[in-house]
C-alpha positions in Angstrom: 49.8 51.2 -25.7 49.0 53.6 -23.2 48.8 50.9 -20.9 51.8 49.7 -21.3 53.7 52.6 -20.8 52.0 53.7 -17.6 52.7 50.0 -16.1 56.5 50.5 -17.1 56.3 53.6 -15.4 55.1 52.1 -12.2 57.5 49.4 -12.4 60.1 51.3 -13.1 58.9 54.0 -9.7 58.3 50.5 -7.6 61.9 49.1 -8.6 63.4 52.7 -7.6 61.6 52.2 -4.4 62.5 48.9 -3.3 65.7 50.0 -4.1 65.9 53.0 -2.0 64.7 50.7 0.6 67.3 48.1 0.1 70.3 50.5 0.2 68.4 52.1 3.3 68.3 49.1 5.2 71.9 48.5 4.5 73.2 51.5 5.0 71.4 51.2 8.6 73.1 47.4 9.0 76.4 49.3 8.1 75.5 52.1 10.5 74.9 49.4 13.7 78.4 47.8 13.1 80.1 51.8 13.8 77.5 52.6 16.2 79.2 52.6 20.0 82.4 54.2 17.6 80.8 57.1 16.3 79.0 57.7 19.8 82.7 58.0 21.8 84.1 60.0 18.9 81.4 63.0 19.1 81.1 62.5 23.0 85.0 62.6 23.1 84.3 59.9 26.3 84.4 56.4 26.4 82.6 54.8 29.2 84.5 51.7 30.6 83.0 48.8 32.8 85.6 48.2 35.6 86.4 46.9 39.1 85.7 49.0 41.6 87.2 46.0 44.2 90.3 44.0 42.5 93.3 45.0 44.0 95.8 45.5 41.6 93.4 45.9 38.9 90.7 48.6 39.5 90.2 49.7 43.5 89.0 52.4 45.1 91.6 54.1 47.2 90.1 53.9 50.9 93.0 57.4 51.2 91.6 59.0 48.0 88.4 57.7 47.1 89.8 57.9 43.8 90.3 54.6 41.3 93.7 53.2 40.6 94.6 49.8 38.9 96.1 48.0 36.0 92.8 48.1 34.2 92.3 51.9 34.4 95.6 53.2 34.1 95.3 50.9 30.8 91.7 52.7 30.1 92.9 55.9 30.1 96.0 55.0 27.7 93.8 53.1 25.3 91.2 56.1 26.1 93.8 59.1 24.9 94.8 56.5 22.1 91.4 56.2 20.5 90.4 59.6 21.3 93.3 62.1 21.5 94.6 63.6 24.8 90.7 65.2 25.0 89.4 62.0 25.4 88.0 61.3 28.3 87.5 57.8 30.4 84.4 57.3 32.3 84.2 54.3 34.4 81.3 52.6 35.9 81.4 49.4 38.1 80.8 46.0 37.2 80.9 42.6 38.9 81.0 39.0 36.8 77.2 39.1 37.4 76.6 42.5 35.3 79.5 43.3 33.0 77.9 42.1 30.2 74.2 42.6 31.3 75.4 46.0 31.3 77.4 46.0 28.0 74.3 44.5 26.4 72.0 47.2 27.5 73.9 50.2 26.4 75.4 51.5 29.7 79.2 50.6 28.7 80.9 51.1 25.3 83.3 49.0 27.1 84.3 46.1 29.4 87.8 46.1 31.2 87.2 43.8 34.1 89.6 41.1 34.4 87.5 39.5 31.6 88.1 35.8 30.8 88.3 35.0 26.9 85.7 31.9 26.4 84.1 30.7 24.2 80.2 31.1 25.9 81.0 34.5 25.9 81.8 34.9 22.9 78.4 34.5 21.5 77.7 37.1 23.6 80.4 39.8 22.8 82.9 40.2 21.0 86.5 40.3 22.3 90.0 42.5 22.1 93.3 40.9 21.5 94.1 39.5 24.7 96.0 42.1 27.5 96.7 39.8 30.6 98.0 36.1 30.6 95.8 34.9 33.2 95.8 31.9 35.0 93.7 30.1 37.5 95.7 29.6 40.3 95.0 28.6 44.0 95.7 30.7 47.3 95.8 29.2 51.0 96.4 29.6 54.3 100.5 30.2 54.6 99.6 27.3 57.3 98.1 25.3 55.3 99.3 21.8 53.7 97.2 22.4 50.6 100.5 22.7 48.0 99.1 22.0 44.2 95.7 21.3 42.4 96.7 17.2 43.3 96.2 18.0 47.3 92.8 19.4 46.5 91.7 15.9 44.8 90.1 14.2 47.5 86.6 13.9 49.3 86.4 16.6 51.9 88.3 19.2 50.2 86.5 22.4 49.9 87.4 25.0 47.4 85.9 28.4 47.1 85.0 30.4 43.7 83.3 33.8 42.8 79.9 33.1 41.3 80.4 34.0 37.4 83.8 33.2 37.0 85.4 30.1 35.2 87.1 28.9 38.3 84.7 26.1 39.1 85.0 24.6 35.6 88.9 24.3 36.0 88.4 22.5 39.7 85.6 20.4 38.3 88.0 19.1 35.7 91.3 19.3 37.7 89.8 18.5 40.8 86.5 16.7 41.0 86.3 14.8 44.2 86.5 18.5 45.7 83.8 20.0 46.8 83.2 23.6 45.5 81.3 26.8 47.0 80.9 29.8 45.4 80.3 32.9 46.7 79.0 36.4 45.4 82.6 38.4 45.3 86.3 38.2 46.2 85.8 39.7 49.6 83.4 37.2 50.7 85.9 34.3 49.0 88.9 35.9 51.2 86.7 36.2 54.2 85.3 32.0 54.0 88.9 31.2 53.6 90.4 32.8 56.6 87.5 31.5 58.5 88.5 28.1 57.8 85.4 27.6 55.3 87.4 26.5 52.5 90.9 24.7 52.0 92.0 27.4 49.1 90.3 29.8 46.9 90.6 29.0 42.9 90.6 32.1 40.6 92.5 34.5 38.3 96.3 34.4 39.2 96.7 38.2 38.6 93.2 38.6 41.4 95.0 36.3 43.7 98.3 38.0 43.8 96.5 41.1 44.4 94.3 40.0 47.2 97.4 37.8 48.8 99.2 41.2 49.0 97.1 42.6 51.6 96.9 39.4 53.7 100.3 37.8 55.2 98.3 35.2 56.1 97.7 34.0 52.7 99.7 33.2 49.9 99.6 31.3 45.9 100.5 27.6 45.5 100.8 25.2 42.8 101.7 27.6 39.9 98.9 28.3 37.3 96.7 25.1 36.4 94.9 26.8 33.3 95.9 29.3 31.1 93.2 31.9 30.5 93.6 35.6 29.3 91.4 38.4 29.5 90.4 40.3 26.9 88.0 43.8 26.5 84.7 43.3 25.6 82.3 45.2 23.3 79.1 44.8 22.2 78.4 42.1 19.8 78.8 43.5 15.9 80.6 46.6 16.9 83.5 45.9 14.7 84.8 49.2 14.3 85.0 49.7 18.2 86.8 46.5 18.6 89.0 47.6 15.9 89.6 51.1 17.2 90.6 49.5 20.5 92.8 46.5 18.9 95.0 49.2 17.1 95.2 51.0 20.2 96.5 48.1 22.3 99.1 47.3 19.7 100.3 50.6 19.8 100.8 50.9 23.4 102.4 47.8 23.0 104.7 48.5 20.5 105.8 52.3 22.1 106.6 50.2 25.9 103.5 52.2 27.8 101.6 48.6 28.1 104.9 47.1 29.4 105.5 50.4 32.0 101.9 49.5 33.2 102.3 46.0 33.8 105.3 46.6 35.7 104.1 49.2 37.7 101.2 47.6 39.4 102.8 43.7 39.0 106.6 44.2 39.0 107.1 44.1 42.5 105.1 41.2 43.8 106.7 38.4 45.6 106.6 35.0 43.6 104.7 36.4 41.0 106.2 37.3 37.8 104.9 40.0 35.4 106.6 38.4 32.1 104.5 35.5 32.5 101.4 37.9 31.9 102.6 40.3 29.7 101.8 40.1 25.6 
């Protein structure tokens, strides 16, 4: 009888136990999914992955030396949004080789880098309502006869892309008697094409408009040939940063500041129209 009471009492401690271990390891689970959140609220910072080279987006001023862009006048917004006009927005460059490298290794809470929505990625990270209707479009020589995605379809034709983006997928498909080259950045894309390497260069509408407006010499042709938007990315699992930041964009969305931004840095730009790319 003795027995039997002493083994209920150590089933009943080992059933407590397991128990307390159970709820533990869920309450860690839980804890993962609010992790990157609860580090920006006591930190009062969230650290953004931007473009340190994209006109239009996220440049640094060659007068100032200071960042300015679409993307982080838009990370300081969502930044005060989240975290209250203390927050603070730290930014730290990426490129389409290390945004999510990056992300995945701790050293963002946050990627704002003209960021294509896919479906790849997305098994990867996880992604924000969608902030910019991008495109891929094509920019040439003003000189050129290249007119639409059609005039790129023969043997011969060379089109450049930045190594990472999706570009190359939409000439493959659109375009696939044309030979493509890729090249590490935007710079080096602008630089084959103006020295006759390429017969256009194949990326983000918003990207090209921006890089077009520093160069007379080159312009956009052929409209957009695949819709794409960009989204921010987080972490994979971080639900309530991805929530935090999806409020946040609806809210500047809804008071006009998103709209204010978008026409600031696109409203003025020759054949380009910032409605198109607005949410």
């Amino acid at each position: 009888m003795k027995h039997t009471k002493l083994f209920r009492k150590v089933a009943a401690l080992l059933f407590l136990l397991l128990t307390t271990v159970s709820l533990s390891a869920c309450a860690v689970e839980s804890d993962n999914s609010v992790r990157v959140y609860n580090h920006v609220k006591s930190s009062k910072t969230i650290t953004w992955g931007v473009k340190f080279d994209m006109a239009l987006f996220g440049i640094k001023s060659v007068k100032t030396n200071k960042l300015e862009g679409f993307e982080i006048d838009l990370a300081r917004l969502l930044t005060k949004e989240i975290l209250g006009k203390d927050g603070k927005a730290k930014f730290i460059e990426v490129t389409a080789q290390t945004k999510i490298p990056q992300l995945k290794n701790n050293n963002l809470d946050a990627v704002l880098a003209t960021m294509t929505i896919t479906n790849e990625r997305k098994k990867s990270v996880d992604f924000s309502t969608p902030y910019f209707k991008a495109g891929t479009s094509l920019m040439t020589k003003t000189s050129s006869p290249i007119k639409s995605i059609k005039d790129l379809n023969h043997k011969g034709r060379v089109v450049i892309v930045a190594k990472g983006t999706t570009a190359a997928d939409d000439i493959a498909r659109l375009a696939p008697k044309a030979t493509i080259r890729q090249h590490n950045d935007y710079g080096a894309c602008t630089n084959a094409l103006l020295a006759g390497q390429g017969d256009a260069v194949a990326t983000d509408n918003g990207i090209l408009a921006g890089i077009a407006k520093q160069h007379k010499s080159l312009h956009l042709v052929g409209g957009t040939v695949a819709v794409e938007p960009y989204g921010i990315a987080v972490e994979k699992g971080q639900t309530k940063m991805l929530e935090a930041i999806n409020k946040a964009l609806k809210e500047a969305k809804a008071d006009g500041s998103y709209h204010k931004l978008v026409k600031k840095w696109f409203g003025n730009i020759p054949g380009f129209s910032a409605k198109e790319v607005e949410y």
